[in-house]
Every structure is written in structure tokens, then in C-alpha cells.
Z-matrix of the N, CA and C atoms (Angstrom, degrees):
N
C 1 1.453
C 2 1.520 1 109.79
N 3 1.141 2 123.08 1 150.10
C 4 1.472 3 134.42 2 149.55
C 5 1.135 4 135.86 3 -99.53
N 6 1.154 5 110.86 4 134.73
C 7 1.429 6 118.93 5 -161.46
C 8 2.018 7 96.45 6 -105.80
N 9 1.757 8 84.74 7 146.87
C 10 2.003 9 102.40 8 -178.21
C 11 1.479 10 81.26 9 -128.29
N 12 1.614 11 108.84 10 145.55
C 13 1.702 12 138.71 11 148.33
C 14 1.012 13 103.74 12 -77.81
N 15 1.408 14 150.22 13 120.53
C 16 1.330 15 129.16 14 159.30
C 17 1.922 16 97.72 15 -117.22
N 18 1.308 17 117.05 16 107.95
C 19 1.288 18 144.04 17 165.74
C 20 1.443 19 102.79 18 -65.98
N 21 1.393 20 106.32 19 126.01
C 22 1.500 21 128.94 20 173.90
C 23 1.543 22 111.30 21 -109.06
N 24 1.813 23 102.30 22 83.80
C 25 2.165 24 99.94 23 176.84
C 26 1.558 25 113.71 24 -54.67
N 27 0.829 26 149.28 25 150.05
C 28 1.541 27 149.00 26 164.73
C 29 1.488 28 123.94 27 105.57
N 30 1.320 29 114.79 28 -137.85
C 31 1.603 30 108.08 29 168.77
C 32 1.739 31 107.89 30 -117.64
N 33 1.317 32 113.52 31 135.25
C 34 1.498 33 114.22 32 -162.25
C 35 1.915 34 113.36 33 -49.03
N 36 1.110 35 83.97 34 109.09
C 37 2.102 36 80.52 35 156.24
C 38 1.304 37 113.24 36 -32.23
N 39 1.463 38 107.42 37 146.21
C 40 1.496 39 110.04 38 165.00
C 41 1.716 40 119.05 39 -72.74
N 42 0.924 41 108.18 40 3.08
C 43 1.592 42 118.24 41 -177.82
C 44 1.549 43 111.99 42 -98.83
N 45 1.441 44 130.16 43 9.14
C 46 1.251 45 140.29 44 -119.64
C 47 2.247 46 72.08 45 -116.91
N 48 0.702 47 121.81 46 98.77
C 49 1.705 48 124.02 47 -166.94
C 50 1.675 49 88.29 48 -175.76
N 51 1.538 50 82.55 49 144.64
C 52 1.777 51 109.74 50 166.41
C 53 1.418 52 107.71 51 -43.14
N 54 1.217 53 106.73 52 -72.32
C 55 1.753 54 118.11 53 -165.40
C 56 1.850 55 99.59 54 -55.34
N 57 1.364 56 122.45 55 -44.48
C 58 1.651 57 97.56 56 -177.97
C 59 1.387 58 123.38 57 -88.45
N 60 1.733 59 115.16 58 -13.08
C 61 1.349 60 97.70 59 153.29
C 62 1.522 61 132.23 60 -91.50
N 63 1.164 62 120.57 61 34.55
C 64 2.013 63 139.60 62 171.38
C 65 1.378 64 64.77 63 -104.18
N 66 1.439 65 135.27 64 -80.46
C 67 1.560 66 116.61 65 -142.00
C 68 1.561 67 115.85 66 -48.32
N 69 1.141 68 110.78 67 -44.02
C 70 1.352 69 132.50 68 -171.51
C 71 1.719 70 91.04 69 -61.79
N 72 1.635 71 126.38 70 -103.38
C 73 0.814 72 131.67 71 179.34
C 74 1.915 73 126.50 72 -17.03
N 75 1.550 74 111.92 73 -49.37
C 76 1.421 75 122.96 74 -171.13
C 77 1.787 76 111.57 75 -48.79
N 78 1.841 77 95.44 76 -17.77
C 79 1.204 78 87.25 77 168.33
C 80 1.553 79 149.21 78 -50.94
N 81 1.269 80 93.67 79 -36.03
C 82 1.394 81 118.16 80 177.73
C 83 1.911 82 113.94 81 -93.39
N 84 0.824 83 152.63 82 18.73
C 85 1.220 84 151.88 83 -162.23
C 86 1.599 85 116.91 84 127.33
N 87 1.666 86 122.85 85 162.56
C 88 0.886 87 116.52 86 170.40
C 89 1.535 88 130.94 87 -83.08
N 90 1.572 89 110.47 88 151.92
C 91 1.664 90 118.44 89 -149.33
C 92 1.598 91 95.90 90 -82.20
N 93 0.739 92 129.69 91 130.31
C 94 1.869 93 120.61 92 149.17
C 95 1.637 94 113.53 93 -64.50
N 96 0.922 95 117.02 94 -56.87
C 97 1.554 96 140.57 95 163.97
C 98 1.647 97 132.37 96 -176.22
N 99 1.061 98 125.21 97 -178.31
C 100 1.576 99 136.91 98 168.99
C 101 1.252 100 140.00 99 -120.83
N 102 1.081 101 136.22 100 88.94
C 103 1.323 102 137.51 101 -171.10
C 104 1.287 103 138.73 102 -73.95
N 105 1.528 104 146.23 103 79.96
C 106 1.720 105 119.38 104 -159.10
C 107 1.089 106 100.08 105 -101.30
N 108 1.434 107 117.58 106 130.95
C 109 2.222 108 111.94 107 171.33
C 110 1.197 109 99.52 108 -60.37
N 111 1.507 110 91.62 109 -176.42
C 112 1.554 111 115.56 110 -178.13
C 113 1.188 112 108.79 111 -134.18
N 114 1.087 113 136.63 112 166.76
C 115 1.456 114 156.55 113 -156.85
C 116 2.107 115 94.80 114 -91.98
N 117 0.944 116 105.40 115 92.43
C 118 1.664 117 97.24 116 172.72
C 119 1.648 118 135.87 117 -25.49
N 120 0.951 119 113.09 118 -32.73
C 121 1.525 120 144.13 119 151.87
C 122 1.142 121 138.86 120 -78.64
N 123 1.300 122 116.20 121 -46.19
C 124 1.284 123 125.26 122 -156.20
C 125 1.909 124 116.77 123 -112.64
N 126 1.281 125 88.27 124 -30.05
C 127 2.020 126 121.35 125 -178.89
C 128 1.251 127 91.33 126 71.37
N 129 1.116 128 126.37 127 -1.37
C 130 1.722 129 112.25 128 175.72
C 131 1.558 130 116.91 129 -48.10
N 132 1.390 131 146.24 130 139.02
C 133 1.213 132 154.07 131 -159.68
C 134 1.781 133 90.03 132 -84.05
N 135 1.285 134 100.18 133 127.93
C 136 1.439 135 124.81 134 169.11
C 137 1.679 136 104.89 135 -66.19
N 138 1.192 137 99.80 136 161.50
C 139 1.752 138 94.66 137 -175.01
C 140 1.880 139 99.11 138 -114.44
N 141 1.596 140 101.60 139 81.01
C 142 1.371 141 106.78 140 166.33
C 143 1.739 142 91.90 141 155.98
N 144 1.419 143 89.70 142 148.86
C 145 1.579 144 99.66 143 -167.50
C 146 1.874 145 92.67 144 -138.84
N 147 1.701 146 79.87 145 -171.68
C 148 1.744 147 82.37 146 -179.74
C 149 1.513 148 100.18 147 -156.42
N 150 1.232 149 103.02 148 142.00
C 151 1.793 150 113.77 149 -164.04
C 152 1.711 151 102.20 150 -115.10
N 153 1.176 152 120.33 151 122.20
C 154 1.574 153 111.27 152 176.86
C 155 1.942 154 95.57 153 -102.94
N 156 1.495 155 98.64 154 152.33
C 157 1.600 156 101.93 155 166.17
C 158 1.452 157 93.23 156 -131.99
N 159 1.408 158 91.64 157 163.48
C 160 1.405 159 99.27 158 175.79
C 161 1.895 160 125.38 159 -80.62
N 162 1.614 161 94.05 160 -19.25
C 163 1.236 162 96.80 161 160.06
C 164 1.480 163 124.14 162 -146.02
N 165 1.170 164 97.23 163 -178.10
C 166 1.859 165 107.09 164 -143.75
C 167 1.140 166 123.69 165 -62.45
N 168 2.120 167 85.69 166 -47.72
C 169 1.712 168 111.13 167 -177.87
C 170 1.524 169 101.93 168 -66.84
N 171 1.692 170 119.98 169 -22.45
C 172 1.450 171 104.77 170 -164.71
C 173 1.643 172 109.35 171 -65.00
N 174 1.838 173 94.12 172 -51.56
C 175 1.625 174 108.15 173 -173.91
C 176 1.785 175 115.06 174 -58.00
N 177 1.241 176 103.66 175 -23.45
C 178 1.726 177 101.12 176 162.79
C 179 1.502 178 110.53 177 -50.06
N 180 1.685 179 113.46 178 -69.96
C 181 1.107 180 131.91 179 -164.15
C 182 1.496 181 99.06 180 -50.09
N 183 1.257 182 126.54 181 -68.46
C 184 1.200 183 121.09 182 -166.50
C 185 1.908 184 113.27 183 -58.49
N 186 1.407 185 125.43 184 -26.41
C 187 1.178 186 145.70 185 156.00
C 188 1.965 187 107.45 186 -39.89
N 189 1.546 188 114.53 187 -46.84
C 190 1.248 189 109.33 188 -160.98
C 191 1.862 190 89.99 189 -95.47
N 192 1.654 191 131.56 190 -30.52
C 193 1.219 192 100.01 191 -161.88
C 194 2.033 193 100.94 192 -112.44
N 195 1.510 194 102.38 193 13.77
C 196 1.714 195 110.65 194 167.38
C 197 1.559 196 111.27 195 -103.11
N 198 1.054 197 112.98 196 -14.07
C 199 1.593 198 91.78 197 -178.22
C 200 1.388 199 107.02 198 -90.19
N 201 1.366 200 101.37 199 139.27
C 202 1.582 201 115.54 200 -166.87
C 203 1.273 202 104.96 201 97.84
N 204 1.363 203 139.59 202 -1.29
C 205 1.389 204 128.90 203 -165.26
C 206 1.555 205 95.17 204 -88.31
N 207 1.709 206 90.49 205 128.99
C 208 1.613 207 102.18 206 165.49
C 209 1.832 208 128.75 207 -84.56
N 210 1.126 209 115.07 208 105.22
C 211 1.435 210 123.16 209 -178.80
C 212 1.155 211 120.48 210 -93.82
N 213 1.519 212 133.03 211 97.57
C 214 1.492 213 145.47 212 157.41
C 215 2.388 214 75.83 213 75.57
N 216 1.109 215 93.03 214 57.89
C 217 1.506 216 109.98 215 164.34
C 218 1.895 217 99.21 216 47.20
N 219 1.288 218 90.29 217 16.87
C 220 1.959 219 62.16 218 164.98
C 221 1.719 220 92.38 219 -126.53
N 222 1.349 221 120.78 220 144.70
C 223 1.307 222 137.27 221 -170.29
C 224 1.909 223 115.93 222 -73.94
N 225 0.883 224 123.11 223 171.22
C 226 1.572 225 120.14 224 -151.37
C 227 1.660 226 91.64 225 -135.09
N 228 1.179 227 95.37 226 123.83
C 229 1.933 228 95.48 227 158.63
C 230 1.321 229 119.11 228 -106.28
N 231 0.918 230 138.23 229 110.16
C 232 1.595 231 130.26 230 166.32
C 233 1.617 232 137.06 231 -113.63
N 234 1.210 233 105.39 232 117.60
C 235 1.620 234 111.19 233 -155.18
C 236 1.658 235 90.77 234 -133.71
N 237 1.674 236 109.15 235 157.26
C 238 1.193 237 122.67 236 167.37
C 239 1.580 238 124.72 237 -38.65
N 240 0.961 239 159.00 238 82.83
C 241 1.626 240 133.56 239 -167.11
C 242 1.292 241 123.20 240 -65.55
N 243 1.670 242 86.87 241 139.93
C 244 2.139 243 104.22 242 -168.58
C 245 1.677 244 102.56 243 -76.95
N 246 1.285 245 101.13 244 -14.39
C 247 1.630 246 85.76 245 -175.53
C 248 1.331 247 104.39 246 -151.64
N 249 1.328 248 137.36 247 158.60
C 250 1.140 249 159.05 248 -165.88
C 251 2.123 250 111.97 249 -55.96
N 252 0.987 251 100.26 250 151.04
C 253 1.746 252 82.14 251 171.95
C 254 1.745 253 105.45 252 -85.41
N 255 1.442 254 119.19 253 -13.53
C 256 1.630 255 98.96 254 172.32
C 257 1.147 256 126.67 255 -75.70
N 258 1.525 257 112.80 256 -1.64
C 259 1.249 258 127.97 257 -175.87
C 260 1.689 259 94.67 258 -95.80
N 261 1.221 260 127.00 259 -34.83
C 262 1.614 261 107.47 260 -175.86
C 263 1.554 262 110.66 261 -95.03
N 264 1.545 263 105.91 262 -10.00
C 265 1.574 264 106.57 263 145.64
C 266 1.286 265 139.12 264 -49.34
N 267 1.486 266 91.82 265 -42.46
C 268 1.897 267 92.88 266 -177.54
C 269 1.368 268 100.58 267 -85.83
N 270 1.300 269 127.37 268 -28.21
C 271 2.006 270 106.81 269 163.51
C 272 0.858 271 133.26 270 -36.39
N 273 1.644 272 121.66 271 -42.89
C 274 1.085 273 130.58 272 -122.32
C 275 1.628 274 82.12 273 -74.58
């Protein structure tokens, strides 16, 4: 699988949930799943998630036509991820 960061600049959309970014993303290839942390304390949704596909060429594709995408006006980064989500789990 491959793993996407997708960084949320601003203050999170209300749409900012597992199920609408698979919706969003599924466009481009199929999802493995989506993960968003939570705030250690608080469970509040962290502002950045991570999308695995099962394949490579998909998570490119979705890489070249989501980054920059504006969601409920706050803008989207999406880049390969440097590190694992159990690793931005145990930060949290």
C-alpha cells in the first residue's frame, strides 16, 4: 500500500471525517482506508490525515489533481507520507 499526508491549512471543514475524505479521494483509485488522529486529550480531529491506496499509480494521481484542493475553504496538501500513521499516533 501507499500511504498520502493530506494536510489541512486553516481551520478544519466541517466535512473533515473518514467517510468524506474516501469519498473525495476514491476518485482516483481504490482506498485501503483513512485515518485522522485525534487530539490526545481532547479527541478533537487533528488537522491532517492519511489515505493508503492499494496502488501506487493511483496515490500519484490523486497527489497531482488534490493538492491545492480547497475543502469547505480551507486548502489541502497532499504529499507521499515520510512516516507511518503509528508513528503520528504515538505523538499525538
Amino acid at each position: 500500500m501507499t500511504s498520502l499526508k493530506v494536510d489541512c491549512g486553516g481551520s478544519l471543514p466541517d466535512r473533515w471525517t473518514p467517510e468524506e475524505l474516501k469519498d473525495l479521494f476514491n476518485k482516483y483509485g481504490e482506498i485501503g482506508d483513512v485515518f485522522i488522529p485525534r487530539e490526545k486529550y481532547s479527541e478533537r480531529s487533528r488537522p491532517f490525515a492519511f489515505v493508503r491506496y492499494f496502488r501506487e499509480s493511483d496515490a500519484r494521481e490523486a497527489i497531482k489533481k488534490l493538492n491545492g484542493y480547497k475543502m469547505g475553504g480551507s486548502m489541502l496538501t497532499v504529499s507521499k507520507a515520510n512516516r507511518s500513521r503509528e508513528m503520528a499516533r504515538a505523538e499525538g
